[in-house]
C-alpha positions as CSV (number, residue, x, y, z in Angstrom):
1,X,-2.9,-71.1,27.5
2,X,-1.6,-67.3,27.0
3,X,-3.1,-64.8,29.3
4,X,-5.8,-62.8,27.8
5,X,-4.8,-58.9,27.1
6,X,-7.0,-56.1,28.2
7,X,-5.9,-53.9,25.5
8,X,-8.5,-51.0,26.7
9,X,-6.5,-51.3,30.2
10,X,-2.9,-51.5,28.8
11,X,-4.0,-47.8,26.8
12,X,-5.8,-46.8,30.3
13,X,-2.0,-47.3,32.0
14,X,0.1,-45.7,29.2
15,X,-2.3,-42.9,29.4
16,X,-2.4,-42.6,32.8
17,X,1.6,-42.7,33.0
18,X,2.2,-40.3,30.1
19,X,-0.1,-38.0,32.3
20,X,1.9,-38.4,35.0
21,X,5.0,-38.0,33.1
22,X,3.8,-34.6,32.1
23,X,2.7,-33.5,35.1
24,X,5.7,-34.2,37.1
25,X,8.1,-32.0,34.5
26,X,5.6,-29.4,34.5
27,X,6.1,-29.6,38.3
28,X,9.9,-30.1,38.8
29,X,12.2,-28.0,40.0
30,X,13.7,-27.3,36.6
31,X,11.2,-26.5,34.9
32,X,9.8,-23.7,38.0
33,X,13.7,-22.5,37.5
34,X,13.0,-22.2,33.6
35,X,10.1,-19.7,34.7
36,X,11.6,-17.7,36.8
37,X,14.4,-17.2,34.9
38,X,12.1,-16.5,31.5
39,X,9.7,-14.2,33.9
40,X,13.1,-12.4,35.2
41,X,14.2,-12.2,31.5
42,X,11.0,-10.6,30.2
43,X,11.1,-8.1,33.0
44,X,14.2,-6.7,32.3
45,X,13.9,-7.0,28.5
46,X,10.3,-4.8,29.3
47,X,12.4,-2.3,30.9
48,X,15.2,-2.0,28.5
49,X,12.7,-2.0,25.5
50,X,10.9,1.2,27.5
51,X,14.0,3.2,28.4
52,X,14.9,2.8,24.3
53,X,11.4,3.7,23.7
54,X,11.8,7.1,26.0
55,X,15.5,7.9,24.7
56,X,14.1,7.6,21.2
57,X,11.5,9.8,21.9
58,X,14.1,12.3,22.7
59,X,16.1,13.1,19.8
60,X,15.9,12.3,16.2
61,X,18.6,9.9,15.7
62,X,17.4,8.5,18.3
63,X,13.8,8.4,16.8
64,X,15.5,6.2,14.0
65,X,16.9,3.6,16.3
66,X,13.6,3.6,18.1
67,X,11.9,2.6,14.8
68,X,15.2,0.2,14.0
69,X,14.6,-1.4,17.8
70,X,10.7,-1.8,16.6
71,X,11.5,-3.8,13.3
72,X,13.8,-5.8,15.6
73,X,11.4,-6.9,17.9
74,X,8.7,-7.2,15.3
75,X,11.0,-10.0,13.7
76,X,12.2,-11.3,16.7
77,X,7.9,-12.1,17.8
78,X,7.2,-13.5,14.2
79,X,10.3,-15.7,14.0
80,X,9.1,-16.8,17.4
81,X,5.7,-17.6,16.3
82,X,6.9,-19.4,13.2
83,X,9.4,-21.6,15.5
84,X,6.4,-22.2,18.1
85,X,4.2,-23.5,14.9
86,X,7.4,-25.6,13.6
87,X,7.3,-27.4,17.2
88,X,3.8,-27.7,17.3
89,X,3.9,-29.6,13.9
90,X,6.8,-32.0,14.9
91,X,5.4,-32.4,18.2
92,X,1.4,-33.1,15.9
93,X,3.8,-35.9,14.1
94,X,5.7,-37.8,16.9
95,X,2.1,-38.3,18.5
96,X,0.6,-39.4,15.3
97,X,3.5,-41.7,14.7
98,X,3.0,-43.0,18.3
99,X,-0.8,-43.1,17.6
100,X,0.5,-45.6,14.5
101,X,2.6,-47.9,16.9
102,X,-0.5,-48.2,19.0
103,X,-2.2,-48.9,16.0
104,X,-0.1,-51.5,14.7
105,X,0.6,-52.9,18.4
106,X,-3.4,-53.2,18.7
107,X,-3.9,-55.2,15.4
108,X,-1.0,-57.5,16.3
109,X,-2.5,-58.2,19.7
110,X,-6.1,-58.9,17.7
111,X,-4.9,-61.2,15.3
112,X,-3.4,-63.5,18.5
């Protein structure tokens, strides 16, 4: 006689493990590293972008790179978006494909 299958408790574990999973990268090492290192980055970028922003306040040529350094940056945020939505969507697709093999996981385990 085959053991019965708490489906509701097998989803409870994976759940509770992908959780976990998460948690513990958010928490690593690497990933505090990652932060530092971006939080480092932005600082320094911040005080580039403003000693541009004062030298192009200074002379005219100048003024034109400040406007060219603008337009950069102003691409360089909407590209970044865009990628951010592109990862959103793929990562919107893997857990719907996951949520299928679940799905399909589930049925199998009813029909037995």
């Amino acid at each position: 006689m085959a053991k019965k299958v708490d489906l509701f408790k097998e989803m409870s574990v994976l759940g509770r493990q992908v959780h976990d999973a998460f948690e513990a990268a958010a928490k690593s090492r690497e990933v505090h590293d990652i932060q530092q290192e971006l939080s480092k980055s932005f600082k320094t970028i911040s005080t580039k972008i403003g000693q541009a922003v004062k030298t192009a306040k200074e002379s005219e040529k100048s003024q034109a790179i400040g406007k060219q350094l603008k337009k950069v940056v102003k691409v360089g945020k909407d590209q970044g978006m865009e990628k951010g939505k592109e990862l959103t969507q793929k990562v919107a697709t893997g857990l719907r494909e996951l949520s299928g093999h679940l799905a399909q996981a589930a049925a199998k385990l009813k029909k037995k």
